[in-house]
C-alpha positions as CSV (number, residue, x, y, z in Angstrom):
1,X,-11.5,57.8,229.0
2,X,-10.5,61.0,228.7
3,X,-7.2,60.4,228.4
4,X,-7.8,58.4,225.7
5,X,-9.4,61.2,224.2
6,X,-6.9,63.8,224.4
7,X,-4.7,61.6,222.8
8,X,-6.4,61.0,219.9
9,X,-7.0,64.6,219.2
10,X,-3.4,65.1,220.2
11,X,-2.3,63.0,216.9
12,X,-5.3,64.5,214.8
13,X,-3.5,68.0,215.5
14,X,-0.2,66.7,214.5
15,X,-1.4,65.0,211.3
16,X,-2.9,68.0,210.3
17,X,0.2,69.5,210.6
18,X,2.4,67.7,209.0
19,X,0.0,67.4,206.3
20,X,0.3,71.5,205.9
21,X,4.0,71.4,206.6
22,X,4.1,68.4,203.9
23,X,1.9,70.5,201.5
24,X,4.2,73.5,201.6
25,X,6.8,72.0,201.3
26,X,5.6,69.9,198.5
27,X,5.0,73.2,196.3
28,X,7.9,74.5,197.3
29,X,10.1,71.9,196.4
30,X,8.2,71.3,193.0
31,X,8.6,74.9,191.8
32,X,12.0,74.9,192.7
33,X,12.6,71.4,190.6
34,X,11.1,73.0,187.5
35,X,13.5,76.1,187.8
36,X,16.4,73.9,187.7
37,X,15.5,71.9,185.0
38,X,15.2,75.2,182.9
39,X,18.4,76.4,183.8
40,X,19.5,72.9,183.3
41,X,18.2,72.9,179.9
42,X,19.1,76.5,178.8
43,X,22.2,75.7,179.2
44,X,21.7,72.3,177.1
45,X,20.8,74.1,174.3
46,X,23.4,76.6,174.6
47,X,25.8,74.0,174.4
48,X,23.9,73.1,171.1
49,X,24.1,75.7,169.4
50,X,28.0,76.1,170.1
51,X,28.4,72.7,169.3
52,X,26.5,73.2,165.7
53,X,28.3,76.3,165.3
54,X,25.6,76.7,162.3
55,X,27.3,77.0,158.8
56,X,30.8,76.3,160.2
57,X,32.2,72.6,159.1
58,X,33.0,70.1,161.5
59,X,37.1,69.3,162.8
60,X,37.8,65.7,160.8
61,X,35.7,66.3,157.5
62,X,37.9,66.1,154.3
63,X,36.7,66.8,151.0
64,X,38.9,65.6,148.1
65,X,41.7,64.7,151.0
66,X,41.8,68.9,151.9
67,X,40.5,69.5,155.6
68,X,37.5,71.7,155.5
69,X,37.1,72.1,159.3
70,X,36.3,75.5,160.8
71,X,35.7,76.6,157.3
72,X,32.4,78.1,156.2
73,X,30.5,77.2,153.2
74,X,32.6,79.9,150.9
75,X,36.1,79.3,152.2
76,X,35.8,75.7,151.8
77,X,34.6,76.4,148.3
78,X,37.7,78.3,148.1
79,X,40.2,75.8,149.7
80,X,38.9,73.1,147.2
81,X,39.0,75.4,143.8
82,X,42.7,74.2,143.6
83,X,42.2,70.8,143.7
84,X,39.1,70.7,141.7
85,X,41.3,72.8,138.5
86,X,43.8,70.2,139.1
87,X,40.6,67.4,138.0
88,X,40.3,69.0,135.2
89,X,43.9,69.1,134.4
90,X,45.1,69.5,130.7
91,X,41.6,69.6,128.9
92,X,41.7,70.1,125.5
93,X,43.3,68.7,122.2
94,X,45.6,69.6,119.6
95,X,44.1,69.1,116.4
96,X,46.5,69.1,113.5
97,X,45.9,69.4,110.0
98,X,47.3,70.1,106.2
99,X,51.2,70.5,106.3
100,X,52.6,71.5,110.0
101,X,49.3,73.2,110.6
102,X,47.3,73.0,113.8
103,X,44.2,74.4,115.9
104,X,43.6,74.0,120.1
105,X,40.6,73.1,120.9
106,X,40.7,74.5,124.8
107,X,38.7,74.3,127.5
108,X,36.5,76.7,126.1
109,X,34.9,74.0,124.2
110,X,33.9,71.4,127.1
111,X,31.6,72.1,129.6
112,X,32.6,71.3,133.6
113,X,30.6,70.2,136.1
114,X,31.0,69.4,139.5
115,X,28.8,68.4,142.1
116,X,30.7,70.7,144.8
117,X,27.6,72.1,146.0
118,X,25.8,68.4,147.0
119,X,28.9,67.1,148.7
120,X,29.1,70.5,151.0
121,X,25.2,70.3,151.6
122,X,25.7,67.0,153.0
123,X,28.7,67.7,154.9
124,X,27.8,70.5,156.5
125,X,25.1,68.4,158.1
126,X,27.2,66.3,159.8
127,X,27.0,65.9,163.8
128,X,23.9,68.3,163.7
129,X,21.1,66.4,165.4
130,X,20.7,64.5,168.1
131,X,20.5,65.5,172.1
132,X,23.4,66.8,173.8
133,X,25.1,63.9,174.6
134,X,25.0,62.1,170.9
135,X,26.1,65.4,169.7
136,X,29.3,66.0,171.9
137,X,29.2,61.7,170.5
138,X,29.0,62.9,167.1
139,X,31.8,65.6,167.1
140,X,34.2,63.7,169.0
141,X,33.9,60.3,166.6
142,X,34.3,62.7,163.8
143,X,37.2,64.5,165.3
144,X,39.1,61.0,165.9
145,X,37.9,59.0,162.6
146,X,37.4,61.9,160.2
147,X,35.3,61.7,157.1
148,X,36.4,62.0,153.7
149,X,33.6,63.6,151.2
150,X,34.4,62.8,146.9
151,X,33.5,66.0,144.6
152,X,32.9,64.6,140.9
153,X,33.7,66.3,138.4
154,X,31.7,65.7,134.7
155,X,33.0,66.8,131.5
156,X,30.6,67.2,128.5
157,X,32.4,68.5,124.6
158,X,30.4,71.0,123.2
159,X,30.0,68.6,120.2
160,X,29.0,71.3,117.8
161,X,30.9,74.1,118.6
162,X,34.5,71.7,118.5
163,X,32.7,70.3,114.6
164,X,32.4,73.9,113.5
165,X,35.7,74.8,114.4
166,X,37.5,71.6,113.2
167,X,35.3,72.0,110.2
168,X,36.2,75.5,109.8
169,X,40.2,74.9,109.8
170,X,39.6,71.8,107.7
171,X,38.1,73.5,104.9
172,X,41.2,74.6,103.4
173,X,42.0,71.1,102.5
174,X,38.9,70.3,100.7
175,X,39.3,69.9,97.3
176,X,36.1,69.5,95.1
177,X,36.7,66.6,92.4
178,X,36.2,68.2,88.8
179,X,34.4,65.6,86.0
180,X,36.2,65.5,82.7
181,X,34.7,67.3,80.2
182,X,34.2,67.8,76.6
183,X,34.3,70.6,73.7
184,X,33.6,70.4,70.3
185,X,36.5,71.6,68.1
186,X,34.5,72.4,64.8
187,X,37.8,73.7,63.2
188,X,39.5,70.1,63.6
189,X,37.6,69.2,59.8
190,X,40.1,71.7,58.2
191,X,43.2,71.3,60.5
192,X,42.9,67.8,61.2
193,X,43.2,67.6,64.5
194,X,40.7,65.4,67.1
195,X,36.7,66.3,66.8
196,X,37.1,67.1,70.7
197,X,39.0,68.7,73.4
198,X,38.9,66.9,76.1
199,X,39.7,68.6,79.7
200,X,41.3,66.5,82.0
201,X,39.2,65.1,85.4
202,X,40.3,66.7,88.7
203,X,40.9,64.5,91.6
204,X,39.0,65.7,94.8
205,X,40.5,65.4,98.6
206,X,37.4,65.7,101.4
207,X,39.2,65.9,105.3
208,X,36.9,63.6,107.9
209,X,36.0,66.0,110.0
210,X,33.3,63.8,111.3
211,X,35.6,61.3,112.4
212,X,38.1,63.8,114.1
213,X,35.4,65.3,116.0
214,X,33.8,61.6,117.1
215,X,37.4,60.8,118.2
216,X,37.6,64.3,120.3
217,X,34.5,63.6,121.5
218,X,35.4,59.8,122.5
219,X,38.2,60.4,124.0
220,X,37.2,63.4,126.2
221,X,34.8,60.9,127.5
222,X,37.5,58.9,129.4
223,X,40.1,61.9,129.6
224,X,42.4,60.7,127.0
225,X,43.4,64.2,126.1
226,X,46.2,65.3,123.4
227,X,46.6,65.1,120.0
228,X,44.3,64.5,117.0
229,X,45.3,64.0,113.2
230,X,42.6,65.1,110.8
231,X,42.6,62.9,108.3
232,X,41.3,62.7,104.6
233,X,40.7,60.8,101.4
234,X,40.9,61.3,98.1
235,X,37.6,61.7,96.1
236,X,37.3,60.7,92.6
237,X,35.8,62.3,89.8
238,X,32.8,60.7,88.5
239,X,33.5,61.7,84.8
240,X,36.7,60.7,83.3
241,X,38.5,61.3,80.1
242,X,38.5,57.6,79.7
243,X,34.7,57.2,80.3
244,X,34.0,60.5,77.5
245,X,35.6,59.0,75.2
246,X,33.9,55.7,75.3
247,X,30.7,57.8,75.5
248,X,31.0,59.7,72.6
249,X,32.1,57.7,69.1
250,X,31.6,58.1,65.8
251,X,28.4,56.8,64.4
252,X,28.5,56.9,60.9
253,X,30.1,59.2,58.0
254,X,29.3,60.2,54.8
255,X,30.9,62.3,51.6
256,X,30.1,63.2,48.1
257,X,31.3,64.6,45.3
258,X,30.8,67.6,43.3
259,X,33.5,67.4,40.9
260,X,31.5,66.4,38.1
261,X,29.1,68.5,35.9
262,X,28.3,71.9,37.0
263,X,28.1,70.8,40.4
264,X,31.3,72.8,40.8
265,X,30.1,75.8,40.2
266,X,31.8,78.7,42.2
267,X,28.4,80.0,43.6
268,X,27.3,76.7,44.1
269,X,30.3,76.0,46.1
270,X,30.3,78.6,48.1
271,X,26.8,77.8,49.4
272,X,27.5,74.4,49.9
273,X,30.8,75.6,52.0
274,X,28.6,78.1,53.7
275,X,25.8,75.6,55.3
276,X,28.5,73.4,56.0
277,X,30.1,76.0,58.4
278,X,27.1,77.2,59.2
279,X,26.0,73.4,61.0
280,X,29.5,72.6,61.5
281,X,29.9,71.9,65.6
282,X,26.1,71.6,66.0
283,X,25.2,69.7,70.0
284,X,22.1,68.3,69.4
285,X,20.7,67.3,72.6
286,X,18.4,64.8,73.8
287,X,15.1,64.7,72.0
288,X,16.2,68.4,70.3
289,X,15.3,68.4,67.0
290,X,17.3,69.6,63.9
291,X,15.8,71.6,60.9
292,X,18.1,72.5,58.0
293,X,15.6,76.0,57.6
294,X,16.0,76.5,61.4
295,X,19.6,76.6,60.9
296,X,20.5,77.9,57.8
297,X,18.2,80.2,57.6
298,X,16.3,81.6,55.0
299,X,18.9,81.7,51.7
300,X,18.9,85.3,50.3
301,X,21.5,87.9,48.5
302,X,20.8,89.9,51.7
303,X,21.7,87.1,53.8
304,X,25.2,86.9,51.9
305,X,23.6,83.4,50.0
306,X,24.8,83.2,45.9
307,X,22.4,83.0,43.4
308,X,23.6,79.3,41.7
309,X,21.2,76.6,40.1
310,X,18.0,75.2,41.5
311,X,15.0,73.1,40.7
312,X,11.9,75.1,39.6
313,X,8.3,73.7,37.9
314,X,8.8,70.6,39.6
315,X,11.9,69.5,38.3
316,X,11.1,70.7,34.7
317,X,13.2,73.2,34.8
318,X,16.2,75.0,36.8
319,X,17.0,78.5,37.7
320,X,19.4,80.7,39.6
321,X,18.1,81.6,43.1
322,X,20.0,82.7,46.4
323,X,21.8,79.8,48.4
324,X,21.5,76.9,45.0
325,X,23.3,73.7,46.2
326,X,22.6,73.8,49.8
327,X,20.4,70.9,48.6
328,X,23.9,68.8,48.4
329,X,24.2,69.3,52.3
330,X,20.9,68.2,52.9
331,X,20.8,65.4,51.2
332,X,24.9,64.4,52.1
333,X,23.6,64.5,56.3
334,X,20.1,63.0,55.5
335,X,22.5,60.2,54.7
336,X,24.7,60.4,57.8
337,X,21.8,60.5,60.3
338,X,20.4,57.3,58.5
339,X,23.5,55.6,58.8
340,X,23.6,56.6,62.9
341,X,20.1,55.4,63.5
342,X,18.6,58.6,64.0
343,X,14.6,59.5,63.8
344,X,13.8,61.2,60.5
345,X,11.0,63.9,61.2
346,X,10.3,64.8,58.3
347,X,12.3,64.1,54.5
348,X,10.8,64.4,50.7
349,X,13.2,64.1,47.9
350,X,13.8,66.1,45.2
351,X,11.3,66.2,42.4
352,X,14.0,65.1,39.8
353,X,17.2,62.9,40.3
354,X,20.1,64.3,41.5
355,X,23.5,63.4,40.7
356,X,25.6,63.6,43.6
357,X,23.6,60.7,45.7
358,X,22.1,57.8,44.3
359,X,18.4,57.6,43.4
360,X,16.4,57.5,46.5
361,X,18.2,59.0,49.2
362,X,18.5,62.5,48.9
363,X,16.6,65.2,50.5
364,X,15.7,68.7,49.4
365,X,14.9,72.0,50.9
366,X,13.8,75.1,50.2
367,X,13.1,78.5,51.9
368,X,9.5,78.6,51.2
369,X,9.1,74.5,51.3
370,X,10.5,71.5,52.4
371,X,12.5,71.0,55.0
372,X,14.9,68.6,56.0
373,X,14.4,67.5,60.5
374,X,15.7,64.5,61.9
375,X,15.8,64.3,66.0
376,X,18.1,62.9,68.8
377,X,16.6,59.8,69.9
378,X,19.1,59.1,72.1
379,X,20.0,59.6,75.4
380,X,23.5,61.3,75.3
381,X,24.6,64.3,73.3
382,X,24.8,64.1,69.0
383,X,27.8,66.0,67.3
384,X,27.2,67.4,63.8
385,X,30.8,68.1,61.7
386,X,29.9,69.3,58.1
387,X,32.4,70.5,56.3
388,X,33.7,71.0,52.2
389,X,37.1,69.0,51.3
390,X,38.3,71.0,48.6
391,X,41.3,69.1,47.7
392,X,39.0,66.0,46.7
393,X,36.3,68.0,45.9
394,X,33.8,66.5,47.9
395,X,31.3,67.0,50.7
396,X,31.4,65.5,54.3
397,X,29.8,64.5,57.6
398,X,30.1,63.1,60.2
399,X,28.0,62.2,63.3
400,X,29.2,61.6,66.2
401,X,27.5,60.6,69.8
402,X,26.9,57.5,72.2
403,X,28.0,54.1,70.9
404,X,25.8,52.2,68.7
405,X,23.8,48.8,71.1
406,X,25.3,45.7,71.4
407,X,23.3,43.8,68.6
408,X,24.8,45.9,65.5
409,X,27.9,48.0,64.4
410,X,27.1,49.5,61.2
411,X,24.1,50.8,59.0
412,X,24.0,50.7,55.4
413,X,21.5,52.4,53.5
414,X,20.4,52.0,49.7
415,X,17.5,52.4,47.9
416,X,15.5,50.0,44.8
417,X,13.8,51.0,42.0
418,X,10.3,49.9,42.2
419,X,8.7,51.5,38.9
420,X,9.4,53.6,35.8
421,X,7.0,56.4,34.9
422,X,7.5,56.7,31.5
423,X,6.7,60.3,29.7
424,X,3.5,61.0,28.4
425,X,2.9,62.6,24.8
426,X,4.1,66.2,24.0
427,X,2.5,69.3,25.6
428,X,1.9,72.2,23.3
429,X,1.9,75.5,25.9
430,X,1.0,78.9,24.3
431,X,3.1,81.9,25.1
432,X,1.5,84.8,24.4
433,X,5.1,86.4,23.4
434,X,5.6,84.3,20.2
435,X,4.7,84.9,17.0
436,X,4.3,82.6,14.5
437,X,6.4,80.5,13.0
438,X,8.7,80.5,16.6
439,X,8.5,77.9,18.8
440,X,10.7,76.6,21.6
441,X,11.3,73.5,24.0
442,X,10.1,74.5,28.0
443,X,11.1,71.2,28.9
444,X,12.7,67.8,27.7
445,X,10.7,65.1,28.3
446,X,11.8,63.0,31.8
447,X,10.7,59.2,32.8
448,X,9.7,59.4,36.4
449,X,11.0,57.3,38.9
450,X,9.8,54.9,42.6
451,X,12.5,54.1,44.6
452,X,12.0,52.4,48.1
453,X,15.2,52.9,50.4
454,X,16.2,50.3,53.0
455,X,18.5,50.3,55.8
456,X,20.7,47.1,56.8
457,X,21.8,46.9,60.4
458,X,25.2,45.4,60.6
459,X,27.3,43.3,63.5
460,X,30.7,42.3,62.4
461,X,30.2,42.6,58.8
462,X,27.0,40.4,59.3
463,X,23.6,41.5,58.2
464,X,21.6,41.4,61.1
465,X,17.5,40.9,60.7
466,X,16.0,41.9,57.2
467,X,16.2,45.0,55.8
468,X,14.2,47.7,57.1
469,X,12.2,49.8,54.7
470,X,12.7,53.4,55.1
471,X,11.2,55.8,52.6
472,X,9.5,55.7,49.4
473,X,10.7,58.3,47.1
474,X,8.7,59.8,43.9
475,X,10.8,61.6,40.7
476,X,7.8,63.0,38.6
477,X,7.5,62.2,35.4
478,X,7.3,64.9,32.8
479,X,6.2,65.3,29.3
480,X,8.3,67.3,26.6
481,X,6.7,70.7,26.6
482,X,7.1,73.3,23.3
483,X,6.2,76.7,23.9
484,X,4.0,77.8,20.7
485,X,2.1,80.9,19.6
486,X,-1.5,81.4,20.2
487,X,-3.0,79.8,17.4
488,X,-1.1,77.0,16.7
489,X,-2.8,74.0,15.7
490,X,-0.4,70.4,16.2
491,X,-2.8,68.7,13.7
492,X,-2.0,71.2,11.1
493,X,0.7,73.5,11.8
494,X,4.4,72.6,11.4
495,X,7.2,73.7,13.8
496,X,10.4,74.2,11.7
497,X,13.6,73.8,13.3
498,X,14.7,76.9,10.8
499,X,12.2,78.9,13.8
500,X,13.2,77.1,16.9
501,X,14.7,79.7,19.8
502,X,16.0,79.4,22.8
503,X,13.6,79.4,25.9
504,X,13.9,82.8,28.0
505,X,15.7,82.3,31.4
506,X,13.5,81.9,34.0
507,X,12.8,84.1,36.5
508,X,14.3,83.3,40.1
């Protein structure tokens, strides 16, 4: 029993102990496991960081087919600016232009981009993560199969600075078209020569500089560099000589004499040859309107005007006054206008007949009166020549401007009578000068006169529509009037031609 006993306490003793022996050495042995494995792994990571060798490219990576191994980010940039000139290679064109002349547009004008900076950010990551093992993997997969990296390279014209220099050289062959255009030659009614000098149109020449510059541009897109031809076309005037002189025709003409009676008067003349120079050449725009008064002005010595004959008393009588005749040019373009379809403003005729136009169609003016005003109621320019033919002794006009519509050709113009006015009985008028038994005639009795005028619109010789009435025109009618002394009595006083005088001259 005892025995027994001892032995039981015998292995007690000797599990204790190896449970304190298996204890210590248990801690022991764990401490010294941990120490390893942080040597173990110091070194690890050293071997890391050689093997990333931060910022230094791998052995085996190509960029472009140039080995950028060892390199750091810089000299790798470096190594590859060569090949990364070469893509852009001979950028640029030639432009030429004009005779032999030319202009480079460089490199200057395109912007280049690559995307150098990408391709080595992703490069340079290559073989860096990972344990130790896949890394040494990494590097040594790379180092045997290598890896070949593609920089891009994007090239975008400067669009606007290439159209302003191209524009630039190409302005030296732009040529602006010039329109025909047109004078009047007022001295052509005494030289005869033609109413107008006409100037010759200019042709234009415009270079495509648009289309040169959409070319560059094109073909830069796809690295077709070299040579571009700016070309051009001509650019036509829009007014030509030929169109002008379709534009601007004669309308209508008109002359008349003043051979006969004292219409050739030297004074009388010489006014009439004055207004006509005076108007001679006149552009009457577009709804302008002409005034004989405006133009000629008012008719006095002071003015350089003659004194020569001239209606006075309404016809009864005439007197010398400044600028006599002009009346003749009046009345000789009143019937021009009428004859090239113009708007009359405003017309009267002359209180008694005149000789030089037939009844109806004259028109008179005066300084302090009437006036004579027609307008352009067209829509292109109206030429006035006025002029005096001396040879033939005769007055003229013409009227030119845009062609007359389609539906006629010509205008004629006449007047009718429409009623006589004969003269009423004599008028005695006292003049306090005369003393009896003198007596003279103020006036010779004159029938008065209607006359309606008419124009006939013409197309080939044929009368088109019916005539259109134009103007009514009124000659007064005057009684014989005997100038007698105060006193007389025509019931029983007697006028003796033994006493008859001469009226006095009237006063201008």
């Amino acid at each position: 029993m005892g025995k027994i006993i001892k032995y039981f306490f015998t292995i007690a003793l000797s599990a204790a102990a190896v449970f304190f022996i298996v204890k210590f050495v248990s801690g022991t042995y764990a401490q010294g496991i941990d120490d390893y494995e942080g040597s173990i792994s110091s070194d690890v990571e050293a071997k890391r960081a050689e093997l990333l060798q931060n910022g230094i490219f791998r052995e085996g990576i190509t960029v472009n087919n140039i080995p950028i191994g060892g390199m750091n980010y810089e000299e790798a940039k470096e190594a590859l600016a060569p090949v990364l000139e070469k893509m852009v290679g001979d950028i640029g064109f030639t432009v030429e232009y004009g005779d032999d002349k030319k202009i480079e547009i460089g490199r200057e004008y395109f912007i280049v981009e690559y995307n150098t900076d990408e391709v080595l950010s992703d490069a340079i990551m290559l073989a860096s993560e990972g344990t130790l093992e896949s890394l040494r993997q990494q590097i040594e997969e790379l180092a045997r199969n290598g890896r070949d990296y593609e920089i891009e390279c994007r090239i975008t014209p400067d669009t606007d600075a290439m159209a302003a220099v191209v524009e630039e050289a190409a302005e030296s062959l732009n040529v602006k078209a010039k329109n025909a255009s047109v004078k009047v030659d007022p001295d052509s009614v005494y030289n005869g020569t033609e109413r107008f000098k006409f100037k010759e149109e200019k042709y234009g020449y415009r270079a495509k500089t648009e289309e040169a510059v959409e070319e560059i541009v094109s073909r830069a897109k796809t690295g077709d560099y070299g040579t571009v031809v700016i070309e051009g076309e001509i650019v036509e005037p829009k007014i030509k000589v030929k169109d002008l002189k379709e534009r601007v025709v004669k309308r209508a003409s008109y002359k008349s004499s003043y051979a006969l009676g004292h219409y050739d008067a030297p004074n009388r003349v010489f006014n009439i040859d004055k207004a006509c120079r005076i108007i001679n050449g006149t552009i009457l725009e577009p709804g302008d309107v002409f005034s004989c008064n405006g133009k000629l002005g008012r008719r006095t010595e002071a003015a350089g005007w003659l004194p020569a004959p001239g209606f006075i008393n309404g016809g009864a009588n005439s007197v010398d006054s400044p600028g006599g005749g002009v009346c003749h040019v009046s009345s000789v373009l009143y019937n021009t206008v009428i004859r090239s379809d113009l708007k009359i403003v405003y017309r009267i005729n002359h209180s008694s007949h005149v000789g030089y136009v037939p009844w109806g169609v004259d028109a008179t003016i005066d300084s302090n009166g009437p006036d004579f005003k027609f307008s352009n109621n067209t829509d292109e320019d109206i030429y006035i020549f006025t002029w005096v033919d001396y040879n033939k002794q005769r007055v003229c006009c013409e009227i030119w401007g845009k062609p007359f519509p389609s539906r006629f050709d010509k205008i004629d113009f006449y007047a009718e009578l429409i009623e006589e006015i004969p003269p009423t009985d004599t008028v005695y008028i006292v003049d306090n000068t005369l003393v009896a038994p003198y007596w003279y005639v103020s006036n010779s009795a004159k029938t008065g006169y209607k006359y309606q005028s008419y124009k006939q619109y013409y197309k080939d010789g044929v009368p088109v529509g019916d005539p259109v009435p134009e103007a009514l025109s009124v000659y007064r009618m005057h009684p014989k009037r005997i100038a007698v002394w105060a006193g007389f009595d025509p019931a029983t006083d007697y006028l003796s031609y033994q006493y008859k005088i001469d009226p006095p001259v009237p006063e201008s």
